[in-house]
C-alpha positions in Angstrom: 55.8 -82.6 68.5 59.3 -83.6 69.7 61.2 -83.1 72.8 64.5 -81.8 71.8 67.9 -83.9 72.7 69.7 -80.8 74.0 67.8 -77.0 74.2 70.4 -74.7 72.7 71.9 -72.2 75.4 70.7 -69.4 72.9 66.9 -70.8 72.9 67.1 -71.0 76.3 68.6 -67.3 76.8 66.2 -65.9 74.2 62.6 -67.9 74.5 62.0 -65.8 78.1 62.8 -62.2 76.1 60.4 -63.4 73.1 57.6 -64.7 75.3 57.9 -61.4 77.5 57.6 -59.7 74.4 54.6 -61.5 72.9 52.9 -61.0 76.0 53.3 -57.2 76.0 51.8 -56.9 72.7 49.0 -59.3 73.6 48.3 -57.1 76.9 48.5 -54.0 75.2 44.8 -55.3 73.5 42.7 -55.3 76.7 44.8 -51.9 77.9 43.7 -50.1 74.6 40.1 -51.7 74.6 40.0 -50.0 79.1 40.7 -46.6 77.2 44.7 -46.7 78.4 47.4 -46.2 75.8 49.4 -49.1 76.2 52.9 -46.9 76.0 51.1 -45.2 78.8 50.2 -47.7 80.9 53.8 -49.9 80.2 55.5 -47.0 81.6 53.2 -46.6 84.1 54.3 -50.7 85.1 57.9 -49.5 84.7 57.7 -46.8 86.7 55.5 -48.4 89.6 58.2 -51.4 89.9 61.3 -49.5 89.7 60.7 -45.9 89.2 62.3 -44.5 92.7 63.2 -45.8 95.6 59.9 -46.1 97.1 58.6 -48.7 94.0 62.0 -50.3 93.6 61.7 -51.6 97.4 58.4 -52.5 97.3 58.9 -54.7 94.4 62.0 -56.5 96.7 59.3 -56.7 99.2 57.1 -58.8 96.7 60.0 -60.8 96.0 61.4 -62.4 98.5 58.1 -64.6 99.2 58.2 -65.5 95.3 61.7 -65.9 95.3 61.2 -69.1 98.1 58.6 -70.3 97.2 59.5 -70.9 93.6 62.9 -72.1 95.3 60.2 -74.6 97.1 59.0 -75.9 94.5 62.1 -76.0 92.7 63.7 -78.2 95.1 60.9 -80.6 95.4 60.5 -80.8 91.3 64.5 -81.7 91.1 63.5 -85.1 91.9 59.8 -85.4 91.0 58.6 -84.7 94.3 55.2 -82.6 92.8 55.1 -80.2 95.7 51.9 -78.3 94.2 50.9 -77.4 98.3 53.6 -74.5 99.1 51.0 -72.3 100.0 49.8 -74.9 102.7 53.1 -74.6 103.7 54.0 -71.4 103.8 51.1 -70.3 105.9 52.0 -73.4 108.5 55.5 -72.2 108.8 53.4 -68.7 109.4 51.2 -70.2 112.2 53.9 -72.0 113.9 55.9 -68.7 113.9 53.2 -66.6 115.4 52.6 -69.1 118.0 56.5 -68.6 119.1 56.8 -64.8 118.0 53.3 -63.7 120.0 54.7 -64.7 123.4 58.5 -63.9 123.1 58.2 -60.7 124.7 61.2 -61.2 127.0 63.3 -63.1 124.4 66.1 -60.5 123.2 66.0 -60.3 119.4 69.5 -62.1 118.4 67.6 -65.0 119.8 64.2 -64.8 119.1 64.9 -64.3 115.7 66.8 -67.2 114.5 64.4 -69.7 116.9 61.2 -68.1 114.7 63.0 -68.6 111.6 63.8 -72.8 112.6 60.1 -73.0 114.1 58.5 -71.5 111.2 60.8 -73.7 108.8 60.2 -76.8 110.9 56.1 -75.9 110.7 56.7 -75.9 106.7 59.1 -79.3 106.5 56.5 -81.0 109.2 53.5 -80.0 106.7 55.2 -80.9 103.3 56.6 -84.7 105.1 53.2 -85.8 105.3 52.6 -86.1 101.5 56.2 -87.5 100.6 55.7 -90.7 103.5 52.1 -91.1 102.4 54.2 -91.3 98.5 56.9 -93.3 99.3 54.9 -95.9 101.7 51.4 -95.7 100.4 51.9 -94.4 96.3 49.6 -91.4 97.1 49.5 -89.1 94.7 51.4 -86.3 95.7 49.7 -83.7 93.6 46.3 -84.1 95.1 47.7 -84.8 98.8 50.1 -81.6 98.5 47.1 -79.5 97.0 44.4 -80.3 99.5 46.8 -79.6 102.5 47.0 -76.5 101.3 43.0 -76.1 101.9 43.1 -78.1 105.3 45.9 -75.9 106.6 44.1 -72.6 105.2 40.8 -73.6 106.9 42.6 -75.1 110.2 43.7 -71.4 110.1 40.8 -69.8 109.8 39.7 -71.8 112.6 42.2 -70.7 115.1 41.9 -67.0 113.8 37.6 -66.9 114.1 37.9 -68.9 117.2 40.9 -68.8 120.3 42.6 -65.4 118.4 40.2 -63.3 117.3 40.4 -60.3 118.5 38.5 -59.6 121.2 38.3 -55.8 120.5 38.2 -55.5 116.7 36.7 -58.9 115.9 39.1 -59.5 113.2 40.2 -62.9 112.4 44.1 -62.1 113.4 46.4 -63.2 116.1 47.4 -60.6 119.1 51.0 -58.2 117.4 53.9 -60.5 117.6 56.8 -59.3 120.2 58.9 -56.6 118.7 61.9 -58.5 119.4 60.9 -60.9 117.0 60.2 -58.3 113.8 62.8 -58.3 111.3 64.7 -55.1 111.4 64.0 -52.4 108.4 67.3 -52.1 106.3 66.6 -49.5 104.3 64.9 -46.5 106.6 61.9 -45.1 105.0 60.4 -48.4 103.6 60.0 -51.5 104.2 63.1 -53.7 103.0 63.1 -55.7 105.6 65.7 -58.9 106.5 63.7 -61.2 105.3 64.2 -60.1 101.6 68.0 -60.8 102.0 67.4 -64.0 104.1 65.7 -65.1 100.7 68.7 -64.3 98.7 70.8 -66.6 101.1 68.6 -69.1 100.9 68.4 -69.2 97.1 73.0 -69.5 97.4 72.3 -72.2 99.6 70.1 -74.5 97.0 72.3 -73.6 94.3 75.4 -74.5 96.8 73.1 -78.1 97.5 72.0 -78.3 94.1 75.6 -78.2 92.1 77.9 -78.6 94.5 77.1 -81.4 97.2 76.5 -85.1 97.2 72.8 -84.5 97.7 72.4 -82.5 95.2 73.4 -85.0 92.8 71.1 -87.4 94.4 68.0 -85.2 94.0 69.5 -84.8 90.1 70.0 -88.7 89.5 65.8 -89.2 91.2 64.7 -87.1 88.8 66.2 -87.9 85.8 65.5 -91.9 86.4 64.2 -93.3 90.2 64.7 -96.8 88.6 68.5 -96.1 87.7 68.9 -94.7 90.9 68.6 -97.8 93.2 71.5 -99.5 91.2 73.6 -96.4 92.1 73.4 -96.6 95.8 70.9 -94.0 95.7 68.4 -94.5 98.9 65.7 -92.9 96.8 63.0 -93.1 99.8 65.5 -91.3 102.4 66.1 -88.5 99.7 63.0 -88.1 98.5 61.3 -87.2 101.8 64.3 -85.0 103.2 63.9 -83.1 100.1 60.4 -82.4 100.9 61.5 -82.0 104.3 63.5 -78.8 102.5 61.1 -77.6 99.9 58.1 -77.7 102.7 60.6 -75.8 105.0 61.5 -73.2 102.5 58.1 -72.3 102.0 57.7 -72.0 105.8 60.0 -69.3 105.6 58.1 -67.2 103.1 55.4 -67.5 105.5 58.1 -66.3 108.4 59.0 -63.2 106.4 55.5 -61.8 105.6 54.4 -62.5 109.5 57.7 -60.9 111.0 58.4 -58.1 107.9 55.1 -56.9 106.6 51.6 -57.7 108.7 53.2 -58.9 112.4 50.4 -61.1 113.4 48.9 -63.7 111.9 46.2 -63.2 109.2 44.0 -65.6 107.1 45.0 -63.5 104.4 48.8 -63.3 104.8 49.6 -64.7 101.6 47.6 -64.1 98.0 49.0 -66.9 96.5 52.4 -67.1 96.4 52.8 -70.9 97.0 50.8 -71.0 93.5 52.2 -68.8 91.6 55.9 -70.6 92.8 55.0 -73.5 90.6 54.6 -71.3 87.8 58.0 -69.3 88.9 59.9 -72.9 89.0 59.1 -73.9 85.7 59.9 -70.7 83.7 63.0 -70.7 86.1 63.3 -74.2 84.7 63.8 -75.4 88.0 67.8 -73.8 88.1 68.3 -71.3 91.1 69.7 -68.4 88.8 66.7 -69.2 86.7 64.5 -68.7 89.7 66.0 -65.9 91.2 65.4 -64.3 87.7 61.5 -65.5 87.2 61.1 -64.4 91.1 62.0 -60.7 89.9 60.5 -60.2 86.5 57.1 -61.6 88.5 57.5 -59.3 91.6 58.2 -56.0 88.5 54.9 -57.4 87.1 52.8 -57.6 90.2 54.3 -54.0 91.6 54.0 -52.3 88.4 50.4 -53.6 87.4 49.0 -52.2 90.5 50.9 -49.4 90.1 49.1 -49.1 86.4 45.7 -49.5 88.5 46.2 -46.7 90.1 48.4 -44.4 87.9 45.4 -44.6 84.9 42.3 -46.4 85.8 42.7 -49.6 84.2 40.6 -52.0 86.0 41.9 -54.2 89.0 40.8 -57.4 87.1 42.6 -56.1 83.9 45.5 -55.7 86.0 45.5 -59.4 86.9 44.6 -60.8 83.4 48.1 -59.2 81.9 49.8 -60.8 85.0 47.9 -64.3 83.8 49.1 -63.6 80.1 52.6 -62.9 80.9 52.9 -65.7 82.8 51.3 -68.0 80.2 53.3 -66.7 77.3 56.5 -67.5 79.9 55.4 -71.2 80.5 54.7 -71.3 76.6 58.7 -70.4 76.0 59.8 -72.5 78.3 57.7 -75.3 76.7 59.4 -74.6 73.2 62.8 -75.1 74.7 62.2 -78.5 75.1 60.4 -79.3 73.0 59.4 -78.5 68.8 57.2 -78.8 66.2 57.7 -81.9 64.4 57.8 -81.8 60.7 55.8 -83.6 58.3 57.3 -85.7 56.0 
């Protein structure tokens, strides 16, 4: 095994379309041994993600959270930040958000709005800083910190949610509604593409605006190609390295924001089924580029939509459902790791 000098734009193009297709054929195994013709149930998936307008919104609806946090973790990768906690963060910018968006009752919308969005991002950036100091003073591992905050910030949750906000009437584990002035506005009437799924696709212009066309962006490039070449440069690694998890934690704070002020409107320990995780795995087959994300964001959102949609159209199991999520995925990072790299030759 080699890595490869330069990955040829044609691999690069094509290794995504081949490892989607692998993966279908490999899927359509466990949907023929559930008693489902795979044809069937593949246009069942189509049809569920982007049949009519109903499905074709709900799958936007599922992509805006994917789409930032794989831009999350994107950012934080770019310079070898191993942001692995975006699901920590995401449901801090959530918290922080609720804690605002509960009590604005009098605030009129064209201000509550934008101060839930900068206190939910600021709960994300504040979450995801801790890690970076604790790497650039300490040399703390940044994949285990980042991973277990996302567990302490889950069960600090849980905590508030069981204890000071339950509800009093239901006992759920869920904050009081937030203020109406502080939902996003429905775009589309009679579904729920909400604002949040376009504030998504501003914020993935704005990292590709950072990425290629400002001084920081080339920065965040130079830290991650070589941290030692960048001290020689003038680079002040340290400062970049933590305001780029300042970024990637607040990014994921707004995925958090969206699904609290678009989708549930209060503050659940469930409000997000993984997307901080599965934004690692979006970031690499995205290979880290924001038209790369953007791209894995949507093909993962068709998946998710149209496999539940299969559920229910047919009968295939819920776990089956998952696994050809799981096997899509996999063949994806596969792809992505033959484009860097290839079977070496004997000689």
């Amino acid at each position: 095994m080699e890595k490869r000098l330069l990955p040829s734009q044609r691999l690069s193009i094509a290794a995504p379309v081949v490892s989607t297709l692998v993966a279908l054929l490999i899927s359509a195994i466990p949907i023929y041994g559930g008693g489902v013709n795979p044809l069937i149930g593949y246009a069942e998936l189509l049809h569920g993600a982007l049949g009519d307008k109903l499905a074709l919104t709900e799958t936007f609806v599922m992509f805006a959270p994917l789409l930032l946090c794989g831009l999350s973790v994107a950012l934080a990768f770019t310079c070898k930040f191993w942001n692995i906690g975006a699901e920590g963060q995401l449901y801090c910018g959530a918290l922080f958000a609720s804690f605002f968006a509960v009590y604005a009752t009098s605030v009129p919308s064209f201000i509550a709005i934008p101060v839930m969005l900068v206190v939910g991002f600021l709960g994300g950036a504040g979450w995801a800083i801790i890690p970076a100091i604790l790497k650039v003073k300490l040399k703390v591992d940044d994949v285990v910190t980042t991973l277990l905050g996302n567990w302490v910030m889950t069960y600090a949750v849980a905590a508030i949610l069981f204890g000071p906000w339950k509800d009093p009437v239901t006992g759920w584990p869920e904050s009081p509604v937030i203020s109406s002035t502080t939902k996003f506005p429905i775009l589309i009437p009679g579904s729920r593409f909400h604002l949040g799924i376009v504030l998504a696709l501003l914020v993935a212009v704005a990292f590709y605006v950072i990425i290629r066309k400002t001084k920081l962006g080339f920065e965040l490039l130079g830290i991650g190609g070589s941290q030692t070449a960048s001290y020689p440069a003038g680079i002040n690694v340290s400062r970049d390295f933590i305001f780029a998890a300042f970024l990637s934690g607040g990014i994921a704070g707004l995925a958090g924001v969206g699904q609290l002020a678009g989708i549930l409107f209060h503050m659940t320990t469930d409000i997000s089924p993984g997307f901080g995780y599965t934004g690692v795995v979006i970031a690499m087959v995205g290979g880290l580029s924001p038209i790369g994300v953007v791209l894995a964001s949507l093909l993962m959102a068709i998946v998710v939509q149209g496999t539940q949609a299969m559920h229910r159209a047919t009968g295939v199991p819920w776990a089956l459902a998952e696994t050809i999520q799981g096997i899509i995925l996999l063949c994806l990072l596969v792809g992505v790791f033959f484009t860097k790299y290839r079977l070496r030759r004997g000689a």
